[in-house]
Backbone bond lengths (Angstrom), bond angles and torsions (degrees), N, CA, C in turn:
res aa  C-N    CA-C-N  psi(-1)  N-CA   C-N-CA  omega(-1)  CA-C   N-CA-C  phi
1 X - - - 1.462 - - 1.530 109.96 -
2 X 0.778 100.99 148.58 2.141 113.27 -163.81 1.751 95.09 -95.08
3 X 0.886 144.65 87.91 1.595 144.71 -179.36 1.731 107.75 -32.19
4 X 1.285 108.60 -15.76 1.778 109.60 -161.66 1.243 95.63 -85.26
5 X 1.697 123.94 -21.82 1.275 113.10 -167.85 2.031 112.48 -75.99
6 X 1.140 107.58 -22.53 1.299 119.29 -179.33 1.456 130.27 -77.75
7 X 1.834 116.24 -17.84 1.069 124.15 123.45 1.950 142.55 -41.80
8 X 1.435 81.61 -35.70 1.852 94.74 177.81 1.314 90.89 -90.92
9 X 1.409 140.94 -24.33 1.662 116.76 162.12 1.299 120.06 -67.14
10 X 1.524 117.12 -51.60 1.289 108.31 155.19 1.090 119.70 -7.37
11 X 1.609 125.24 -101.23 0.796 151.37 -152.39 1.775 101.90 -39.25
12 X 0.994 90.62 -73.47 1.982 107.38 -174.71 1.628 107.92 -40.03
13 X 1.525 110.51 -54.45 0.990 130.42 159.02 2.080 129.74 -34.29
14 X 1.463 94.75 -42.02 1.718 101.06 159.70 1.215 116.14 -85.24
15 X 1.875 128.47 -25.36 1.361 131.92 177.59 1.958 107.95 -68.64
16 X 1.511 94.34 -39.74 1.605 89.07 -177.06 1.399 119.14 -59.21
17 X 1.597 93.51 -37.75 1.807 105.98 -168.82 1.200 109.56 -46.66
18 X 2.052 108.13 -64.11 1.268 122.98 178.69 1.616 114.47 -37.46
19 X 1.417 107.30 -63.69 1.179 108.98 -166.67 1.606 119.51 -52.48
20 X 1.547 122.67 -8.82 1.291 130.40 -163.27 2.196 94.34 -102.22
21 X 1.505 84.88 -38.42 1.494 87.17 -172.94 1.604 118.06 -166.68
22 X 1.432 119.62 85.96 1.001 140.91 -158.75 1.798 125.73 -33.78
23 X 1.614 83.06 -26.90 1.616 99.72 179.12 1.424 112.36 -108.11
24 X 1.214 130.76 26.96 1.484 136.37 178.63 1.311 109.81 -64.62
25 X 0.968 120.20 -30.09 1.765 108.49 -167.13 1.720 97.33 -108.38
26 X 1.513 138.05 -25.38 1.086 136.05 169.58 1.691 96.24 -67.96
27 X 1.186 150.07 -20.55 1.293 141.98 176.62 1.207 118.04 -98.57
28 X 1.461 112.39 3.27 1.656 132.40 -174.54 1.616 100.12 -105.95
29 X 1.257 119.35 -10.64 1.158 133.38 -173.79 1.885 109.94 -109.31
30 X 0.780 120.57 -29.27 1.797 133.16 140.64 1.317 115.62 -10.03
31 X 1.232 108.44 -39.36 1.727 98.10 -158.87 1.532 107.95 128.94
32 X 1.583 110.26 -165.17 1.803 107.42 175.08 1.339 85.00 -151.42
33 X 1.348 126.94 142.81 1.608 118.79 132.16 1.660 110.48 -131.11
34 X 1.067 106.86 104.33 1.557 117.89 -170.52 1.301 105.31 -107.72
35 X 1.413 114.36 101.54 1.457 134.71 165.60 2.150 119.33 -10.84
36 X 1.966 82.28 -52.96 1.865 91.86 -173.24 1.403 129.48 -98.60
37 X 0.969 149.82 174.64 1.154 147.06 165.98 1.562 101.75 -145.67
38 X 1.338 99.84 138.04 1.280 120.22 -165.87 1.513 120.13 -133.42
39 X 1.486 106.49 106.46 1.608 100.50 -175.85 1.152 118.76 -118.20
40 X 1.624 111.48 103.18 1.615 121.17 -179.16 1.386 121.47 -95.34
41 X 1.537 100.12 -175.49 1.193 106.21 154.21 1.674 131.47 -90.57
42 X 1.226 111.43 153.27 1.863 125.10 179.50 1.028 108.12 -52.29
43 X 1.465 145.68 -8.47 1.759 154.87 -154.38 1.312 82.40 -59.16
44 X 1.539 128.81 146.35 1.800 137.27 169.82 1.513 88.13 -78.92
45 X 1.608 123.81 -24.23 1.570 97.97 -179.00 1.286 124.56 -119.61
46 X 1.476 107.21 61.64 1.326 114.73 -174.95 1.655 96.50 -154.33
47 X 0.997 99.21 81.92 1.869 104.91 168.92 1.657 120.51 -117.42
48 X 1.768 82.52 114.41 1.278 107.90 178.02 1.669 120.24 2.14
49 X 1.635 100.97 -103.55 1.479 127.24 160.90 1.565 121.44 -2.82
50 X 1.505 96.26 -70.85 1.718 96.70 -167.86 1.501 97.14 -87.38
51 X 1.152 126.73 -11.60 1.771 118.73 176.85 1.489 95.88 -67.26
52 X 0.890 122.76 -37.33 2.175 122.44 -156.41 1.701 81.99 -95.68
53 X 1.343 144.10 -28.44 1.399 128.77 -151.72 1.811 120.29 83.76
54 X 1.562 111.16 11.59 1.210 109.25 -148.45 1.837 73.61 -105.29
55 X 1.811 98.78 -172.73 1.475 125.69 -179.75 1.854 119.92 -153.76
56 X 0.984 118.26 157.37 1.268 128.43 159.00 1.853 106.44 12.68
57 X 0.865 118.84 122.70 1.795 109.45 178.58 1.253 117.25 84.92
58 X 1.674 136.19 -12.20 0.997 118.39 -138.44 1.866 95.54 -103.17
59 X 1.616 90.21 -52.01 1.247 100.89 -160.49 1.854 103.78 -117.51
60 X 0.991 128.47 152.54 1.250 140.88 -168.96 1.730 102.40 -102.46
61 X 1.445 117.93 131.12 1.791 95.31 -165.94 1.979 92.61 -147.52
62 X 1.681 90.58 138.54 1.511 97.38 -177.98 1.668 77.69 -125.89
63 X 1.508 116.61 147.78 1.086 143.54 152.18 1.762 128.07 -116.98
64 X 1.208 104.50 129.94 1.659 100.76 165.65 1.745 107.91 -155.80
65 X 1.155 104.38 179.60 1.487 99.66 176.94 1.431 124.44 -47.82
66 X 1.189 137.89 155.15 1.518 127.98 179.11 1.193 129.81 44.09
67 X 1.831 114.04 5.05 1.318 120.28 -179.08 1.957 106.16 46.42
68 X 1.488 100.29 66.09 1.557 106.36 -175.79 1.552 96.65 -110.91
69 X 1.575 94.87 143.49 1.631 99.71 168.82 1.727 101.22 -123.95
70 X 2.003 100.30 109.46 1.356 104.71 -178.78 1.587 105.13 -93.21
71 X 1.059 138.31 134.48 1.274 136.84 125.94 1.582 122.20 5.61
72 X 1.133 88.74 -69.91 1.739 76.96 -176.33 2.025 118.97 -109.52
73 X 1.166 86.72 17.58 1.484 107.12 156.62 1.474 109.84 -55.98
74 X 1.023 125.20 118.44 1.474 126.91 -172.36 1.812 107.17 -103.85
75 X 1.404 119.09 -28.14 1.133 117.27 177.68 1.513 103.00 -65.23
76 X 1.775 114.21 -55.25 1.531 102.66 -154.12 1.699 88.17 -85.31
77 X 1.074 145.67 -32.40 1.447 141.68 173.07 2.299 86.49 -35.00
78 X 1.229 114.39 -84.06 1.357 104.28 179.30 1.404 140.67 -24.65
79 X 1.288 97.07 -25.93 1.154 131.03 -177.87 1.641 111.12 -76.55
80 X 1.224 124.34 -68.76 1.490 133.79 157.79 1.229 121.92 -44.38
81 X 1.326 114.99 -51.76 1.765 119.14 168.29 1.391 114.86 -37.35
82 X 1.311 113.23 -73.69 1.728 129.55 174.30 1.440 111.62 -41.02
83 X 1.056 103.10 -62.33 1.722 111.13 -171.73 1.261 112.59 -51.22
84 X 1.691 119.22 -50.45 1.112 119.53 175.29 1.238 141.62 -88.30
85 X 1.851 108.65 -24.75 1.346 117.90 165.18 1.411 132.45 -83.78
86 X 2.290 94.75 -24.70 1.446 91.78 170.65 1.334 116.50 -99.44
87 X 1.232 113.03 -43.12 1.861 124.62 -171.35 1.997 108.19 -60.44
88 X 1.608 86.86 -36.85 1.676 94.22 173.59 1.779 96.77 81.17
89 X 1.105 109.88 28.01 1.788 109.67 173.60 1.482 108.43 -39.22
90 X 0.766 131.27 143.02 1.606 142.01 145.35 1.775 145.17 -75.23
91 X 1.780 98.73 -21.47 1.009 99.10 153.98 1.596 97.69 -157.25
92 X 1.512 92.69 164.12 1.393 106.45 180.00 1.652 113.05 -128.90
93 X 1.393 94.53 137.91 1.835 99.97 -169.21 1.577 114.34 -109.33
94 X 1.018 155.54 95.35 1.231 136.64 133.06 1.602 131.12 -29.15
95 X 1.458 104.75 96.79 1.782 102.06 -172.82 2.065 95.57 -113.92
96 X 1.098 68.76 113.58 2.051 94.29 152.21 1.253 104.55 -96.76
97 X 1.787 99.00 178.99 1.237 124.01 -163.35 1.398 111.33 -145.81
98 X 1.083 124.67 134.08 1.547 127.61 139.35 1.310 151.50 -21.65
99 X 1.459 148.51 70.90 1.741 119.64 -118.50 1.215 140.85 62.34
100 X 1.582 101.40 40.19 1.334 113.56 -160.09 1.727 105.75 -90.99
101 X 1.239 121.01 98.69 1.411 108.71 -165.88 2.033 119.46 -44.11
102 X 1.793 104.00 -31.84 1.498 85.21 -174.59 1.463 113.37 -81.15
103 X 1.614 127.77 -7.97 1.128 116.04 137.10 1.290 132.14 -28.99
104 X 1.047 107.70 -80.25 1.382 111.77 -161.73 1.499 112.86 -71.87
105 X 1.598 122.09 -4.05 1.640 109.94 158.68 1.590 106.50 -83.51
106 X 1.208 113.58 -25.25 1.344 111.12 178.33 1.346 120.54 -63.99
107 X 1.429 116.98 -28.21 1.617 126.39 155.17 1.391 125.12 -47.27
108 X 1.657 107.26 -26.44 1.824 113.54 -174.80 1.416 98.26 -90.69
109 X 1.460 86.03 -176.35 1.538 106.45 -177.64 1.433 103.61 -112.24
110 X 1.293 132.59 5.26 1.453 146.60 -169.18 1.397 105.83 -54.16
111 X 1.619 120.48 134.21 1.722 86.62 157.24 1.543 105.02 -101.82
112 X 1.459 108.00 138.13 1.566 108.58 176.53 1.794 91.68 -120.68
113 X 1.729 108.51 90.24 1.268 92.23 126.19 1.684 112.00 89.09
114 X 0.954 138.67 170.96 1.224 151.21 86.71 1.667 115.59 23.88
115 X 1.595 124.49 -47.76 1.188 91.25 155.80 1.831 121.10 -95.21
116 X 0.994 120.66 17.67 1.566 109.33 158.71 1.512 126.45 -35.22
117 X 1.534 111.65 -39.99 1.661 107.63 177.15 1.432 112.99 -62.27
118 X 1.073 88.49 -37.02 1.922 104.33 -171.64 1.509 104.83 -65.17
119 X 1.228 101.55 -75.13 1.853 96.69 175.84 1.629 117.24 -58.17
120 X 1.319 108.24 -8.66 1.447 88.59 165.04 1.615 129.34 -84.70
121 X 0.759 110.37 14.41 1.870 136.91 171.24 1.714 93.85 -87.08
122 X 1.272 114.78 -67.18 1.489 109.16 167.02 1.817 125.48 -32.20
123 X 1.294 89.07 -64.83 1.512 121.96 175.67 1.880 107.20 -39.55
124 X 1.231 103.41 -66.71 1.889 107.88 159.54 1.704 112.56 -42.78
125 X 1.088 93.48 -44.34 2.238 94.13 -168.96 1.746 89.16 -53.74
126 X 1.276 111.60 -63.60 1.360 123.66 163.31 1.829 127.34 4.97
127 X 1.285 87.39 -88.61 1.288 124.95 172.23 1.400 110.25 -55.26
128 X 1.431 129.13 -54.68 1.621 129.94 166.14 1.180 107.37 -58.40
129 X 1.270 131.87 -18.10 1.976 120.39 172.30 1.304 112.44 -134.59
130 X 1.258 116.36 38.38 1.638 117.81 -174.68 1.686 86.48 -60.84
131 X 1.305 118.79 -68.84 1.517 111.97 -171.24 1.542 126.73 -21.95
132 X 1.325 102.50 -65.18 1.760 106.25 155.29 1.421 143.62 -43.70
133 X 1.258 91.22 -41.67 1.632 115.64 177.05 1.208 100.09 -81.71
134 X 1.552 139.34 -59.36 1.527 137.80 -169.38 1.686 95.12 -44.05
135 X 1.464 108.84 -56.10 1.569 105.52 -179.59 1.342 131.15 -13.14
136 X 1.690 103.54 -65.90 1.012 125.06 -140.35 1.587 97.68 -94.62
137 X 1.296 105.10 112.94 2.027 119.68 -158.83 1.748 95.60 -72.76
138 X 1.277 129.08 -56.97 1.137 154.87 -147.23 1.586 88.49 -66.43
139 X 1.269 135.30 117.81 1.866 122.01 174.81 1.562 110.43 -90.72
140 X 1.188 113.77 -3.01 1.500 109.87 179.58 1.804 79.07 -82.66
141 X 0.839 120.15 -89.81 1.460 123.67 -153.80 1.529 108.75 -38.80
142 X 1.660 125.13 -37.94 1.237 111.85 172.27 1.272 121.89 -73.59
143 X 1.254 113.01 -26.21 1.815 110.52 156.84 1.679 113.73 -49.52
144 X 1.367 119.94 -73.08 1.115 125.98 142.49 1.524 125.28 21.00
145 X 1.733 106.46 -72.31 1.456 128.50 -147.77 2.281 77.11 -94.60
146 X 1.107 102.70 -69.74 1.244 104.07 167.20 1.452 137.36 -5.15
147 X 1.106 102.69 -63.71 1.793 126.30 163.76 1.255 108.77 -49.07
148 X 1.139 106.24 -56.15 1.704 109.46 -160.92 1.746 90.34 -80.80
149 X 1.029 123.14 -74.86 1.741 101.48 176.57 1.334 145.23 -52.63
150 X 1.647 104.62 -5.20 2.144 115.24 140.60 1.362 80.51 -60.96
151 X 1.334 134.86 -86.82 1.519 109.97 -146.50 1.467 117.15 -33.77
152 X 1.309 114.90 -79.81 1.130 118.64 169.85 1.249 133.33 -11.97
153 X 1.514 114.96 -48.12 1.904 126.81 -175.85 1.639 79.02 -87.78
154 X 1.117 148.13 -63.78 1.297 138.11 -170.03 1.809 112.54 -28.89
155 X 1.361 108.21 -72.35 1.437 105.15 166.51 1.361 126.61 -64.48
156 X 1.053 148.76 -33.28 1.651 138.22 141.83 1.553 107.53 -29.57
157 X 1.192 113.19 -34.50 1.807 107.29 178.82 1.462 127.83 -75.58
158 X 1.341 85.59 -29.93 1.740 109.15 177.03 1.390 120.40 -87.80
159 X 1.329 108.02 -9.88 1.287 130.78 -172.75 1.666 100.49 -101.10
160 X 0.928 129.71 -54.26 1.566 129.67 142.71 1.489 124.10 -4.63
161 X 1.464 104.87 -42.46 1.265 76.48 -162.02 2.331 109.05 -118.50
162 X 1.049 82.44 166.36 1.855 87.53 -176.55 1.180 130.37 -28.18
163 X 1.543 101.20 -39.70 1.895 116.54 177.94 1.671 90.64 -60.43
164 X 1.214 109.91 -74.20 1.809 111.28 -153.39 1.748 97.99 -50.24
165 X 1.326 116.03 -47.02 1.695 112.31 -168.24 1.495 106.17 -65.26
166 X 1.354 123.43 -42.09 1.200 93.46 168.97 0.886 157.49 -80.11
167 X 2.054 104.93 -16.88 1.134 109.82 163.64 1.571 122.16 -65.56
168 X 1.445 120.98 -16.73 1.225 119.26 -150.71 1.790 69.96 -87.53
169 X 0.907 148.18 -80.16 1.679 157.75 -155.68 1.621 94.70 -32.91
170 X 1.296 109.26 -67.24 1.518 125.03 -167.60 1.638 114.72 -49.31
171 X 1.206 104.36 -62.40 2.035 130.59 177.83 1.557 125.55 -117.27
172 X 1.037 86.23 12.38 1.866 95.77 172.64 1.937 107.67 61.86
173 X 1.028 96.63 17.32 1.497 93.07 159.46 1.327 149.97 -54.70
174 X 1.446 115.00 117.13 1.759 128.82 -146.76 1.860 104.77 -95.15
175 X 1.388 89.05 130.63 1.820 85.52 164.46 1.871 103.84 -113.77
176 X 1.350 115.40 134.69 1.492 127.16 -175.44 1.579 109.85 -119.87
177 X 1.267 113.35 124.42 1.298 121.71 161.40 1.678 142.92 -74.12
178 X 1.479 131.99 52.06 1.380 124.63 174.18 1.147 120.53 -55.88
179 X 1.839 96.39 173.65 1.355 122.37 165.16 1.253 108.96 -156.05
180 X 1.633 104.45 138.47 1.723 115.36 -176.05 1.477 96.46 -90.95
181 X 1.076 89.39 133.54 1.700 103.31 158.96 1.166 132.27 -74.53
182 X 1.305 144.21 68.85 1.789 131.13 -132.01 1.438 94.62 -87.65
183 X 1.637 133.16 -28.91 1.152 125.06 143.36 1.813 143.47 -24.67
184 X 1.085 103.03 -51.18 1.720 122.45 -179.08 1.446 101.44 -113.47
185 X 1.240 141.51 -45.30 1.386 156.96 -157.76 1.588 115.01 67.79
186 X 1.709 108.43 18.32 1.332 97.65 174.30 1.827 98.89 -80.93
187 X 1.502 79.86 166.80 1.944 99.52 170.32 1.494 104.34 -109.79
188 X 1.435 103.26 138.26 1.412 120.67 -164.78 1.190 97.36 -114.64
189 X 1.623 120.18 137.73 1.574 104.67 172.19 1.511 111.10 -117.98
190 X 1.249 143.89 126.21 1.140 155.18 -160.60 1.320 118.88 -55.93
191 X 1.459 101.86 -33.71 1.328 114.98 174.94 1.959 100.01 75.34
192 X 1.145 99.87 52.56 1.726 91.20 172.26 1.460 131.45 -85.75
193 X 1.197 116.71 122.53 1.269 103.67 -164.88 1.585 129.32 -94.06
194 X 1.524 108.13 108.85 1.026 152.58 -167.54 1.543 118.61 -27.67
195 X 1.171 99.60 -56.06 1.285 130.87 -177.30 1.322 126.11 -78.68
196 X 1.468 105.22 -57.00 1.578 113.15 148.11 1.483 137.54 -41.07
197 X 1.106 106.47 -43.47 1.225 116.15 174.82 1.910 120.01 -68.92
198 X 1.132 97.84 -41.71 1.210 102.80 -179.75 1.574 109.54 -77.07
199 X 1.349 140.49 -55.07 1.397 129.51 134.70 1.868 111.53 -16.92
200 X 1.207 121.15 -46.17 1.640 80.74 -179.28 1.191 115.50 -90.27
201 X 1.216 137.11 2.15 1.663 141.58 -158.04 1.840 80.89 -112.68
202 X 1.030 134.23 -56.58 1.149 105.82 -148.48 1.324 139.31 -73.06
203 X 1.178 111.51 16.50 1.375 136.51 140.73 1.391 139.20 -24.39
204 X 1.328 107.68 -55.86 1.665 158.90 166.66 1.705 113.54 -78.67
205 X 1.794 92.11 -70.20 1.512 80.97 -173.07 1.514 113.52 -115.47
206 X 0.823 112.11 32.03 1.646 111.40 -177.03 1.784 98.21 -76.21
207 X 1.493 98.13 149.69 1.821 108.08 -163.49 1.329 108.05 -142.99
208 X 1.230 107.68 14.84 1.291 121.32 -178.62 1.850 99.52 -39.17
């Protein structure tokens, strides 16, 4: 890819804006208060924004591999703090994917590296449903089944911790589990239940 061409998107890209609405970027300059927060994965084909239909302002967005929420991740921990204590989000999404490559190294036995720590967070999701997963003969589908239960352990993690409980206690603040379909490009929502979950952990992790 030639880097010059992405300037000439630019460019076209500020002519379209204008031309739709003259004051777009002086109202882009306002501030943000974006209702969502959205924590994906790095995939080049999975962007936030145009997957939901949303734009500029709308949605608040942390990306990393596997769309993982670590504990002692200090970037996406920053990430949750802000969103929720300053922006005042209202809900928060965990979106996976379909063909999600750090899945599916996390499925091998490979060592890759430097990210081994990382996929070993994967590697645990693993391990909490081998039973399920051993089941399932078909490896597209247990990759598949896989994805969607990082989501799942993803929000139990996020749900863990002080930011989400209090906001959820304080303003009724929701954590939601997707998955992109990179096949169809619909978004699937897991339907995780919210409430439940936090009733059974808080036992353990409640920080009230």
């Amino acid at each position: 890819m030639k880097l010059d061409i992405v300037f000439e998107n630019n460019k076209n890209w500020i002519e379209s804006k204008l031309e739709l609405d003259p004051e777009y970027f002086n109202d882009l300059g306002k501030g943000q208060s974006p209702k969502l927060l959205y924590i994906g994965c790095s995939d080049s084909r999975v962007t936030a924004e145009d997957l939901m239909g949303l734009g500029p302002g709308d949605v608040f967005v942390h990306r990393n591999i596997a769309n993982m929420v670590v504990g002692t991740d200090l970037n996406a921990m920053s990430v949750v703090d802000y969103a929720v204590n300053h922006l005042k989000v209202e809900h928060v999404v965990i979106c996976g994917h379909y063909l999600c490559g750090g899945v599916k190294a996390a499925m091998q036995s490979a060592d890759l590296g430097i990210l081994n720590p990382w996929l070993r967070n994967i590697r645990d999701v693993y391990r909490l449903h081998k039973t399920e997963l051993n089941a399932i003969e078909d490896e597209e589908k247990r990759y598949n089944r896989l994805v969607e239960l990082n989501v799942q352990e993803q929000c139990v993690n996020i749900i863990k911790t002080a930011t989400i409980q209090k906001a959820s206690r304080d303003r009724g603040l929701k954590v939601h589990g997707w998955v992109f379909d990179v096949h169809s490009g619909r978004l699937i929502d897991l339907k995780i239940d919210f409430d439940g979950i936090l009733k059974n952990i808080m036992e353990i992790y409640h920080l009230d």
